[in-house]
mmCIF file of the C-alpha atoms, coordinates in Angstrom:
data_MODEL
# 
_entry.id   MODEL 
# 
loop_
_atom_site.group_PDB 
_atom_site.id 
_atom_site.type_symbol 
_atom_site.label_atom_id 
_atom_site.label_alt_id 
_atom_site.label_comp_id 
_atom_site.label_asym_id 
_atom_site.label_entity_id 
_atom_site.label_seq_id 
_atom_site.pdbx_PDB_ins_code 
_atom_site.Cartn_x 
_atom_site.Cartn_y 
_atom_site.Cartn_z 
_atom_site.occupancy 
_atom_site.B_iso_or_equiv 
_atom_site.pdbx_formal_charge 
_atom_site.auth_seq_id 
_atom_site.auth_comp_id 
_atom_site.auth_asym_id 
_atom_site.auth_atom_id 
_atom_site.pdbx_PDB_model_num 
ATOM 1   C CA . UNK A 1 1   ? -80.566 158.228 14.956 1.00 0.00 ? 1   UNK A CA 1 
ATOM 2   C CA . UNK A 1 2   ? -79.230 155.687 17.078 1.00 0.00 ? 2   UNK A CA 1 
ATOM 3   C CA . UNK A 1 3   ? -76.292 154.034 16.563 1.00 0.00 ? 3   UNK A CA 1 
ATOM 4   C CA . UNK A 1 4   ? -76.448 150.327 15.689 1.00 0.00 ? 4   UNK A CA 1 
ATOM 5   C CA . UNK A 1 5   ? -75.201 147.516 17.994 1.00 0.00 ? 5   UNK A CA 1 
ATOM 6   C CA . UNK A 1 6   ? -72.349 145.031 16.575 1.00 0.00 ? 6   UNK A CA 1 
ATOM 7   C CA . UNK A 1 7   ? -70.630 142.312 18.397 1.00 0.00 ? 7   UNK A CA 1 
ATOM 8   C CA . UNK A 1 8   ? -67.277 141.845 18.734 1.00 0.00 ? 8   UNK A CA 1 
ATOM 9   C CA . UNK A 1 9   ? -64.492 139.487 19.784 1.00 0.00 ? 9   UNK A CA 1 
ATOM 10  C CA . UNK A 1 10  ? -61.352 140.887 21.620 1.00 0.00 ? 10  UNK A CA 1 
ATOM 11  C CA . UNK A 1 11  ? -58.359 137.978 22.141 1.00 0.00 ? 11  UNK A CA 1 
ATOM 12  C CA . UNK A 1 12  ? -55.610 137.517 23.912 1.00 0.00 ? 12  UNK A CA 1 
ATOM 13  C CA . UNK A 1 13  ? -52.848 134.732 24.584 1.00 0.00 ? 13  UNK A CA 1 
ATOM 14  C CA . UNK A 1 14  ? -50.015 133.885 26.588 1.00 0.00 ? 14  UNK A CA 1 
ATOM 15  C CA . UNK A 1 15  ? -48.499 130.163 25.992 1.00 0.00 ? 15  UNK A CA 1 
ATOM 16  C CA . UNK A 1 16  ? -49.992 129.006 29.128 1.00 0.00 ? 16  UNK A CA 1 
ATOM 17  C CA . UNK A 1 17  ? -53.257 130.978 29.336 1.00 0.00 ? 17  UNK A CA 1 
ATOM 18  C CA . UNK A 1 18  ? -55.728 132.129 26.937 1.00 0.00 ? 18  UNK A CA 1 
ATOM 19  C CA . UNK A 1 19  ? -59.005 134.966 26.748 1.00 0.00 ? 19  UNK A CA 1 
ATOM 20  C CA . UNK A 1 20  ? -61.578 135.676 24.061 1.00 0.00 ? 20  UNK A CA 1 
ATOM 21  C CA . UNK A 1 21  ? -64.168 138.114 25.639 1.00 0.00 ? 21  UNK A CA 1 
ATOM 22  C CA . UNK A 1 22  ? -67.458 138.786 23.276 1.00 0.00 ? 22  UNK A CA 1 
ATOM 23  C CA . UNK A 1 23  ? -68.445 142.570 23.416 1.00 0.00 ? 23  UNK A CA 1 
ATOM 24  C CA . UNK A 1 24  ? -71.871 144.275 22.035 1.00 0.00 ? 24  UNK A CA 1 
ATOM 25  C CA . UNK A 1 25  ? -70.412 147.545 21.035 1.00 0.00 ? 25  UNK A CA 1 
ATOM 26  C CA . UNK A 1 26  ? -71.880 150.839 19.366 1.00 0.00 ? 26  UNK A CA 1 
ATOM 27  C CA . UNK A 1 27  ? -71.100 150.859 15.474 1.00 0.00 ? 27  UNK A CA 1 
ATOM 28  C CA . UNK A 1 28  ? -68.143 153.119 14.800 1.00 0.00 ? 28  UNK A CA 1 
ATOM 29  C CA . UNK A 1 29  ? -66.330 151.809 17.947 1.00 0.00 ? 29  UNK A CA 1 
ATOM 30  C CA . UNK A 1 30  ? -62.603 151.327 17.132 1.00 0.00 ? 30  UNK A CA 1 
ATOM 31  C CA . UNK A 1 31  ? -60.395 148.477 17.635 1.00 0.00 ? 31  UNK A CA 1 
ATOM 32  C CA . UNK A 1 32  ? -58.403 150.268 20.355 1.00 0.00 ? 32  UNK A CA 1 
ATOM 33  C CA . UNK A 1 33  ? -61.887 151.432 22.406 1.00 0.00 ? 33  UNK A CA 1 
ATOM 34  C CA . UNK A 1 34  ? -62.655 147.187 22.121 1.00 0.00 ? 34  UNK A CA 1 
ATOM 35  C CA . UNK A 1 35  ? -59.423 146.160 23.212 1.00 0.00 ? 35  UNK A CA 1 
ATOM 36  C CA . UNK A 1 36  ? -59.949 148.609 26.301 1.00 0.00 ? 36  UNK A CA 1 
ATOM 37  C CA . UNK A 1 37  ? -63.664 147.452 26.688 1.00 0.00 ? 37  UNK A CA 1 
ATOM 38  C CA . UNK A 1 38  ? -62.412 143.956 26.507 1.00 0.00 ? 38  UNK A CA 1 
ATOM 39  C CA . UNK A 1 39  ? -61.084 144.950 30.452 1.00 0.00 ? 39  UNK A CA 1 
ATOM 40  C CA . UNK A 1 40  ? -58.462 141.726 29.769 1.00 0.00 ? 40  UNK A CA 1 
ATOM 41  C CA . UNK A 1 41  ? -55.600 144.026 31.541 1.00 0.00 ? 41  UNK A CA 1 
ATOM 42  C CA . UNK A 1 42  ? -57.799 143.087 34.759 1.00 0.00 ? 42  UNK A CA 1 
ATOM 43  C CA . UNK A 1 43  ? -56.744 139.479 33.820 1.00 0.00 ? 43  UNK A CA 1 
ATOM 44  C CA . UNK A 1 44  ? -53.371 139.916 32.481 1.00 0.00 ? 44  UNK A CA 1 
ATOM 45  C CA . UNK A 1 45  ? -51.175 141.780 34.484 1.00 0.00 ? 45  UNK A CA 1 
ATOM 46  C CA . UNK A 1 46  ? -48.611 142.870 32.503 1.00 0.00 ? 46  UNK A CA 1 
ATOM 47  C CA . UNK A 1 47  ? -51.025 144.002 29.118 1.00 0.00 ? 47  UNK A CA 1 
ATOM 48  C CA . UNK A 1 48  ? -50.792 147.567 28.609 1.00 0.00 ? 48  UNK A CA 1 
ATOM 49  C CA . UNK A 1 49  ? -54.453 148.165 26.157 1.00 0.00 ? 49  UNK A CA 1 
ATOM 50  C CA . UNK A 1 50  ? -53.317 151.419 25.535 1.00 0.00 ? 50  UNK A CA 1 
ATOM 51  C CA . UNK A 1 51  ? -50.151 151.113 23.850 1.00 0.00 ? 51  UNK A CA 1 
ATOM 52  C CA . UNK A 1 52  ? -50.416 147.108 22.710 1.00 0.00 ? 52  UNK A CA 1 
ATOM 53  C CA . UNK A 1 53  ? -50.300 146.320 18.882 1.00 0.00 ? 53  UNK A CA 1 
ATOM 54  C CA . UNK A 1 54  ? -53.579 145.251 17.799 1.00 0.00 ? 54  UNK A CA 1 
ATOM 55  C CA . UNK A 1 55  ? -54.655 143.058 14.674 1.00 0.00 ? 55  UNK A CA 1 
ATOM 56  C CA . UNK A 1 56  ? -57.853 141.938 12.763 1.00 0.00 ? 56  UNK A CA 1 
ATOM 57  C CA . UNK A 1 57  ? -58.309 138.487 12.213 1.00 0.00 ? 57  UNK A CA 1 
ATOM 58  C CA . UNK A 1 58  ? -54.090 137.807 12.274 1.00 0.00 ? 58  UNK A CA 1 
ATOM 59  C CA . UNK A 1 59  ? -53.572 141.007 10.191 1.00 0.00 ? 59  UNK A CA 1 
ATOM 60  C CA . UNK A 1 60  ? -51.740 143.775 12.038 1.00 0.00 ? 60  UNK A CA 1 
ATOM 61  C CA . UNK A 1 61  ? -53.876 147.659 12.288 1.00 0.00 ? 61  UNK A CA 1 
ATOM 62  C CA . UNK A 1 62  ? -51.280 150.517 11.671 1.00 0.00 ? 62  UNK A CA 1 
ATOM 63  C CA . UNK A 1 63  ? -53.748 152.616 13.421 1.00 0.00 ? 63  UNK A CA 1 
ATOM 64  C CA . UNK A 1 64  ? -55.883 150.827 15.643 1.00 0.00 ? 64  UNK A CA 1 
ATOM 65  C CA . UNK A 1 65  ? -57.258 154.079 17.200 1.00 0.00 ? 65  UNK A CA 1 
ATOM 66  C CA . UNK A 1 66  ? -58.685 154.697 13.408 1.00 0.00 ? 66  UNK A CA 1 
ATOM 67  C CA . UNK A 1 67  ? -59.758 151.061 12.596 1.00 0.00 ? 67  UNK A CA 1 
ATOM 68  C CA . UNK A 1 68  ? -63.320 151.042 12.812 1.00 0.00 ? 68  UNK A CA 1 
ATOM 69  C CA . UNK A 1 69  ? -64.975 147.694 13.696 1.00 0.00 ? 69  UNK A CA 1 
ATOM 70  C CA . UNK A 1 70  ? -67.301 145.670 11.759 1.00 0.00 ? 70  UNK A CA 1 
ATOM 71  C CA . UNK A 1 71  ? -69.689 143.032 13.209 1.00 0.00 ? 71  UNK A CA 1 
ATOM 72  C CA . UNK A 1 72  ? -68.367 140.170 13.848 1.00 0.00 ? 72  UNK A CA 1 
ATOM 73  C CA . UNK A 1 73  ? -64.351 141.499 13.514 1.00 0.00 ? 73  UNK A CA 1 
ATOM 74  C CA . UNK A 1 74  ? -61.840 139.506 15.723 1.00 0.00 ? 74  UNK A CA 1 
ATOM 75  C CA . UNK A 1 75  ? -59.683 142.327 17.124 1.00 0.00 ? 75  UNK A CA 1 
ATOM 76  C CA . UNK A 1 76  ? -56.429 140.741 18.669 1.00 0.00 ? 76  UNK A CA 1 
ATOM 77  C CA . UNK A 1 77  ? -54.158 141.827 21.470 1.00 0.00 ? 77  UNK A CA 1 
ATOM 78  C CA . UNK A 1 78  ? -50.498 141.051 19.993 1.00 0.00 ? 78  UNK A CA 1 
ATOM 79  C CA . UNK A 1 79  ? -47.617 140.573 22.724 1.00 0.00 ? 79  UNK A CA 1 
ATOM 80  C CA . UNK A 1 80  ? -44.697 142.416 22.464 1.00 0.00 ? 80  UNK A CA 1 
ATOM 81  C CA . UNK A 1 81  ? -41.651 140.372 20.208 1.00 0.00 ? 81  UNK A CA 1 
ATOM 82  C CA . UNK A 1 82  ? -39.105 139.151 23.123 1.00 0.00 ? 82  UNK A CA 1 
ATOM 83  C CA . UNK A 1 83  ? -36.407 138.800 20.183 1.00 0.00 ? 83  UNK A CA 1 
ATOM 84  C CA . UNK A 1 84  ? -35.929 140.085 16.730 1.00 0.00 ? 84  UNK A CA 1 
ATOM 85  C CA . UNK A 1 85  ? -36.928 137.471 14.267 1.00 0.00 ? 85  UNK A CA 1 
ATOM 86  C CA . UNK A 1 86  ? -33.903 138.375 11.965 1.00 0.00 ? 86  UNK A CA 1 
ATOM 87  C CA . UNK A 1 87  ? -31.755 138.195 13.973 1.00 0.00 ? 87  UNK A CA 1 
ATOM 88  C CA . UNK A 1 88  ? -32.865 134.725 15.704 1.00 0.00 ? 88  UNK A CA 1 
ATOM 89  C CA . UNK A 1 89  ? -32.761 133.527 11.930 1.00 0.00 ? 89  UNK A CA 1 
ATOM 90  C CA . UNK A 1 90  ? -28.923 134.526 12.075 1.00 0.00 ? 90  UNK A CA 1 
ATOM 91  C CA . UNK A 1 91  ? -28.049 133.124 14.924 1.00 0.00 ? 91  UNK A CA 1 
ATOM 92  C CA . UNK A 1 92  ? -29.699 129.782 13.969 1.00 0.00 ? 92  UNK A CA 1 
ATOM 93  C CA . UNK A 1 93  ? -28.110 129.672 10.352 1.00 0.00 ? 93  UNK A CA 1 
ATOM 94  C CA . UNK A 1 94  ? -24.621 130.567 11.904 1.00 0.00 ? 94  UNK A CA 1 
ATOM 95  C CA . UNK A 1 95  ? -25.132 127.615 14.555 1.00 0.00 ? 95  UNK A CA 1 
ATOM 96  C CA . UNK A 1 96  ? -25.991 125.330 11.907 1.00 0.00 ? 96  UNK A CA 1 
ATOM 97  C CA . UNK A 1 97  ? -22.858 126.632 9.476  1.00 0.00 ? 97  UNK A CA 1 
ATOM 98  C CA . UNK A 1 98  ? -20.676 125.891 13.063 1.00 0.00 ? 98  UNK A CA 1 
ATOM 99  C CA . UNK A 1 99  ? -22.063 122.589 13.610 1.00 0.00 ? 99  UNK A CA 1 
ATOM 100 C CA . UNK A 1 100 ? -21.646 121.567 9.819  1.00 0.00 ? 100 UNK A CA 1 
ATOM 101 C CA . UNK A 1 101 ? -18.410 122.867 9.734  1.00 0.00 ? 101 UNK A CA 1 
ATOM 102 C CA . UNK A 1 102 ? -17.604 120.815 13.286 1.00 0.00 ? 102 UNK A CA 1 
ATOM 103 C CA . UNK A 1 103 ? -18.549 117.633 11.676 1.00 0.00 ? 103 UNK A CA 1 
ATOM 104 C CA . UNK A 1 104 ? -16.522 118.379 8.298  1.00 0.00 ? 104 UNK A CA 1 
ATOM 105 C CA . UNK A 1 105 ? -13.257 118.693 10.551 1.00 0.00 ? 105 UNK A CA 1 
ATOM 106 C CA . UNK A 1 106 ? -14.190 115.450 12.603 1.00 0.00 ? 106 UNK A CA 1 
ATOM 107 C CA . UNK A 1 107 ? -14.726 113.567 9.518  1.00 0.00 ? 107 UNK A CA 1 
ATOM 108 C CA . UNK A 1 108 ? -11.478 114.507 7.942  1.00 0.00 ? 108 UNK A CA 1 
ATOM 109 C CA . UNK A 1 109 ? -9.544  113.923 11.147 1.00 0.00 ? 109 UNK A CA 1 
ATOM 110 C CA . UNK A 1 110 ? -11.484 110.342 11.545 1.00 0.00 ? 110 UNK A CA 1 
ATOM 111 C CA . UNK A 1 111 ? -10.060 108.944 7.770  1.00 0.00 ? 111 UNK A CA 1 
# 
């Protein structure tokens, strides 16, 4: 027995340029095999398919070589995090402690 058709959605996006390509793929197709389908490396030059994180619909796949699609799944092509999110969060918070702690000492030297 044949395999049935679903369709598919494979994304990517960069801040200044964006792709969604459509895909009729064979049931049982993974989100990996999409996201290589998809052929968005030709477009993107620096987008690895093969090693990329990959998500459904905004949630991250552990295994996207496992995930099997459904119809109508959004699989999408995360970029890789140019700085630790923690760690930007402590750097902003200690900038913020600096600057309050700047003003303190002007105020006190101003009365």
């Amino acid at each position: 027995m044949d395999k049935q058709i679903i369709t598919v959605e494979v994304a990517y996006a960069l801040a200044h340029k964006q792709k969604i390509v459509q895909l009729q793929v064979p049931q049982g197709t993974t989100a990996r095999e999409a996201a290589i389908r998809s052929g968005l490396d030709s477009e993107f030059a620096d987008l690895d398919l093969q090693q990329s994180p990959l998500g459904i619909f905004g949630k991250g796949v552990a295994r996207p070589e496992e995930y099997c699609l459904e119809d109508g799944n959004r699989v999408e092509i995360y970029r890789p995090l140019l700085a630790d999110p923690k760690e930007v969060r402590k750097q902003r918070a200690e900038r913020a402690a600096q600057a309050k702690a700047a003003e303190a000492a002007q105020t006190t030297s101003a009365e």
